[in-house]
C-alpha positions as CSV (number, residue, x, y, z in Angstrom):
1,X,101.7,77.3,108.6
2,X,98.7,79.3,110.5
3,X,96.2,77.6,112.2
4,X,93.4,79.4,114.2
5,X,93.2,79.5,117.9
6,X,91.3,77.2,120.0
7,X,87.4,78.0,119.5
8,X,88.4,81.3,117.3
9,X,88.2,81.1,113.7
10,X,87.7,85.0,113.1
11,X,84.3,84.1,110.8
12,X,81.9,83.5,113.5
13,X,79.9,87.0,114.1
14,X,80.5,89.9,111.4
15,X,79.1,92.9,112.9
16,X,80.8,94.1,109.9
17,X,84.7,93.6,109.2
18,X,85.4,97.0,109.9
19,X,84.2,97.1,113.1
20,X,86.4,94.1,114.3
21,X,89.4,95.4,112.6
22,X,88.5,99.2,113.9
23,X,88.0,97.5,117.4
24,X,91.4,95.2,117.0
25,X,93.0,98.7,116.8
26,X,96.8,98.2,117.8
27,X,96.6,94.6,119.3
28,X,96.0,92.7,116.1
29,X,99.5,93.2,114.5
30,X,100.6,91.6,117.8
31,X,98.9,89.0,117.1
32,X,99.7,88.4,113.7
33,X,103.8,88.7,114.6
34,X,103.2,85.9,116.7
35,X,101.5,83.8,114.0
36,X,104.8,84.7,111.3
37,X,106.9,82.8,113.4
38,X,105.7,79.7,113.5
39,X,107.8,76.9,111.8
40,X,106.9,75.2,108.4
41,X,105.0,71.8,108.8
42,X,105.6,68.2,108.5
43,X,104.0,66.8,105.3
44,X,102.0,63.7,106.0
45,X,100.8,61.5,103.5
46,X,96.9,61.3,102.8
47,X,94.3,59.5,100.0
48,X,93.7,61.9,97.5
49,X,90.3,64.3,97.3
50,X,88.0,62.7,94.7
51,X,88.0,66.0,92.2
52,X,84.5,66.0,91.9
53,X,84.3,66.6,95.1
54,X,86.9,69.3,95.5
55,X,85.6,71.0,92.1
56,X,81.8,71.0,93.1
57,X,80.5,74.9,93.3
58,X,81.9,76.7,95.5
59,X,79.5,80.0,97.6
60,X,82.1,81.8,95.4
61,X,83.3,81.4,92.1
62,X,86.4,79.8,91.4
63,X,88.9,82.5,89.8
64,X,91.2,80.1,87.9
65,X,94.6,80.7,86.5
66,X,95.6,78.7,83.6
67,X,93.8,76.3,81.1
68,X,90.7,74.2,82.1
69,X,91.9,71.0,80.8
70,X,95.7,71.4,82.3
71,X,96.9,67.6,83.3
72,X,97.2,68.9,86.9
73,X,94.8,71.2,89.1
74,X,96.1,72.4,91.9
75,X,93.9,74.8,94.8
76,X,95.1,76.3,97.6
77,X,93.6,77.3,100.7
78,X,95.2,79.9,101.9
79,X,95.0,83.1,104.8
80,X,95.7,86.7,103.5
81,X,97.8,87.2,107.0
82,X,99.3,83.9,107.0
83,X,103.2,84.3,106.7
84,X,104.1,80.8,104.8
85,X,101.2,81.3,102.4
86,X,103.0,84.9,101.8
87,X,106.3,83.2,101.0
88,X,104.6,80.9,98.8
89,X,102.8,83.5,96.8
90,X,106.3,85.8,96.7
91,X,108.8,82.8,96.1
92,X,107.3,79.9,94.7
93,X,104.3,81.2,92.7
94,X,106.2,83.1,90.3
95,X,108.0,79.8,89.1
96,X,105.2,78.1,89.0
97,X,103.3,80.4,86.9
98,X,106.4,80.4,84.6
99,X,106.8,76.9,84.0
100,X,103.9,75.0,85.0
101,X,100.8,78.0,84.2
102,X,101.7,79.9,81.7
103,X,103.0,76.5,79.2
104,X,99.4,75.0,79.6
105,X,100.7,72.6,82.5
106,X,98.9,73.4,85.2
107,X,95.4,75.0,86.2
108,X,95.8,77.3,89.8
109,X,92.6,78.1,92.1
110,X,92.9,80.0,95.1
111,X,90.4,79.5,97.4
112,X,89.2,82.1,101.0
113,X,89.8,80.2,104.4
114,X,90.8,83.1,106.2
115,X,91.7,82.4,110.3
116,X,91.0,86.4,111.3
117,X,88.7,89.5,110.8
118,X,91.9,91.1,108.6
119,X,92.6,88.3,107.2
120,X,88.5,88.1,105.6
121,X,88.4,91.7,104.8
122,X,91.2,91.2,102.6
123,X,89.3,88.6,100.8
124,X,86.2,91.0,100.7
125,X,88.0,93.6,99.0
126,X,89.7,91.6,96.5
127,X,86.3,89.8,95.5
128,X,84.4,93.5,95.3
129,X,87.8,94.5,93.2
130,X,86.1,92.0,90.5
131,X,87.0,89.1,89.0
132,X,88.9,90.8,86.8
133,X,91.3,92.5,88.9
134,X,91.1,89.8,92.0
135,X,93.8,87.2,91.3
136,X,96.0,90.6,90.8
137,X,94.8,92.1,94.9
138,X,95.6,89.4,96.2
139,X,99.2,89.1,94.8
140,X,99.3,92.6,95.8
141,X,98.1,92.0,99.6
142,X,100.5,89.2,99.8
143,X,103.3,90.6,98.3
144,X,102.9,93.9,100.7
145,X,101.7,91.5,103.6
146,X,104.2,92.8,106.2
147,X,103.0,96.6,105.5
148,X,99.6,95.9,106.4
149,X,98.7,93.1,107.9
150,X,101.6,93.9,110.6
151,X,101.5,96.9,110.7
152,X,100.7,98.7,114.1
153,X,97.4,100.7,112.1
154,X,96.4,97.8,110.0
155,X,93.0,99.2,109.0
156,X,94.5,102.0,107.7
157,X,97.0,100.7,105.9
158,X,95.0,98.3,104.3
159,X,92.9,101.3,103.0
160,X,95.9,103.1,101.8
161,X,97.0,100.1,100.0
162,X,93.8,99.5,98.2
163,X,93.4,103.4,97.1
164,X,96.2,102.7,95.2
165,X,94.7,100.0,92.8
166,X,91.9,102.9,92.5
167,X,89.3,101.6,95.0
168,X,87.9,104.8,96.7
169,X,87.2,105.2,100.4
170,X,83.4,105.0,99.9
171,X,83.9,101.5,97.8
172,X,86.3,100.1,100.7
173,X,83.6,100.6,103.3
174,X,80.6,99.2,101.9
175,X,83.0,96.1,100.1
176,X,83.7,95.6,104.4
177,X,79.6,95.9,104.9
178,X,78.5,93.3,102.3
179,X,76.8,90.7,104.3
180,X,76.2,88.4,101.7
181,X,80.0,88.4,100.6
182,X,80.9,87.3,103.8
183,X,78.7,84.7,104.5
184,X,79.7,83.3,101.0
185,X,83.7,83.2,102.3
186,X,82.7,82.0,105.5
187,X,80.7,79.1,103.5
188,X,84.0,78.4,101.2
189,X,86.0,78.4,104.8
190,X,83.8,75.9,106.4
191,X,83.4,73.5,103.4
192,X,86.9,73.4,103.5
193,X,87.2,72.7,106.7
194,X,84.3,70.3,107.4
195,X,84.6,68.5,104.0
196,X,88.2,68.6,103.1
197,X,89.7,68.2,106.1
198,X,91.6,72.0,105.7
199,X,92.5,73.4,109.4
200,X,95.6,75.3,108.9
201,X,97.1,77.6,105.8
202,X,98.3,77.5,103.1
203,X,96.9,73.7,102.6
204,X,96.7,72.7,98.6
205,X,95.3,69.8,96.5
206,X,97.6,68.6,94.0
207,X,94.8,66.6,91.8
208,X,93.3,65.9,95.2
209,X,96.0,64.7,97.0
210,X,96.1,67.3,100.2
211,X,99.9,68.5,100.7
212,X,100.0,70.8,103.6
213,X,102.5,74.0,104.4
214,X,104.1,76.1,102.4
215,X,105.9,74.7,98.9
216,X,109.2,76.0,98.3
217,X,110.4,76.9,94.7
218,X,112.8,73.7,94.9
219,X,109.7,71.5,95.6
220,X,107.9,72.2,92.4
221,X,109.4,69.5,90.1
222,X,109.0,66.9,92.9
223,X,105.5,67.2,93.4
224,X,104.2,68.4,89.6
225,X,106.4,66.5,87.1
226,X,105.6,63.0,88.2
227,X,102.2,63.7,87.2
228,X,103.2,65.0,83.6
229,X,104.8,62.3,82.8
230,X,103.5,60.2,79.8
């Protein structure tokens, strides 16, 4: 599970995303190999989120996945450079889309709390890729996490990554320039935080009730299908 440095959340000054990850230059992936490695949490048990709460608007739109009136709602915050939320979204996601999504089970809502620069441009681009197409970037980023967000040139592989889902160089810039878009993920990151209680990634709400870490595939049943029950 990520958690930000001491006094260094990544969302405090923009001075536009590109020129944070330009100015990173070859240090960031660095930093981001040292994040990877750190172990999985210990789950602690907490009261449960009143929904209203956790479903009030959000700065940004909620792009949901699966029916509004699913018996179980489940959001994640999660980190676009955050290794454990990668696993999740490569291992565990699939099944759960499968089983619990797809059949009408259960209702998915990824939410920004990004802990770096990279980390909120990858939001940015998804959210200017359009609602549409977001959900579908940000599998994409996570699946092709280690070519990017480690990689020793991560700006420009980032850019060569989006190209491909036919974002243009031009687009890719001013998406990384939109001020208002990142004030509105830094708003969903410090809700999140100051509300919720969320300080590390991937954290979800499982109906409300905050499990933190990364889920594995074999975790699924244990936390979802006492709550389908009857």
């Amino acid at each position: 599970m990520h958690s930000p440095k001491t006094g260094q959340s990544g969302l405090r000054s923009h001075r536009g995303v590109l020129e944070v990850m330009a100015a990173a230059g070859l240090t960031i992936a660095g930093f981001f190999g040292v994040l990877g490695d750190l172990p999985a949490p210990v789950r602690a048990e907490s009261a449960a989120l009143p929904m209203d709460q956790l479903m009030a608007v959000q700065a940004l739109p909620d792009v949901a996945l699966g029916k509004s009136d699913a018996p179980v709602t489940i959001v994640e915050y999660a980190s676009m450079t955050c290794g454990h939320c990668a696993a999740f979204h490569t291992a565990t996601f699939p099944e759960l889309k499968s089983k619990y999504i797809d059949t009408g089970k259960v209702r998915f809502i990824l939410r920004e709390f990004p802990l770096d620069p990279l980390a909120t441009a990858g939001f940015m681009l998804a959210r200017c890729a359009g609602d549409d197409k977001r959900n579908a970037i940000v599998d994409l980023l996570f699946t092709q996490q280690k070519n990017w967000a480690f990689s020793e040139k991560p700006l420009e592989a980032l850019t060569s990554l989006l190209k491909q889902t036919g974002m243009s160089q031009a687009s890719f810039e001013a998406c990384l320039k939109d001020q208002d878009l990142y004030d509105k993920i830094t708003k969903v990151h410090d809700l999140a935080a100051e509300k919720f209680g969320v300080n590390a990634t991937p954290t979800f709400f499982i109906n409300g009730k905050k499990e933190n870490g990364e889920i594995p595939p074999d975790g699924l049943a244990k936390l979802l299908d006492p709550l389908l029950k009857g």
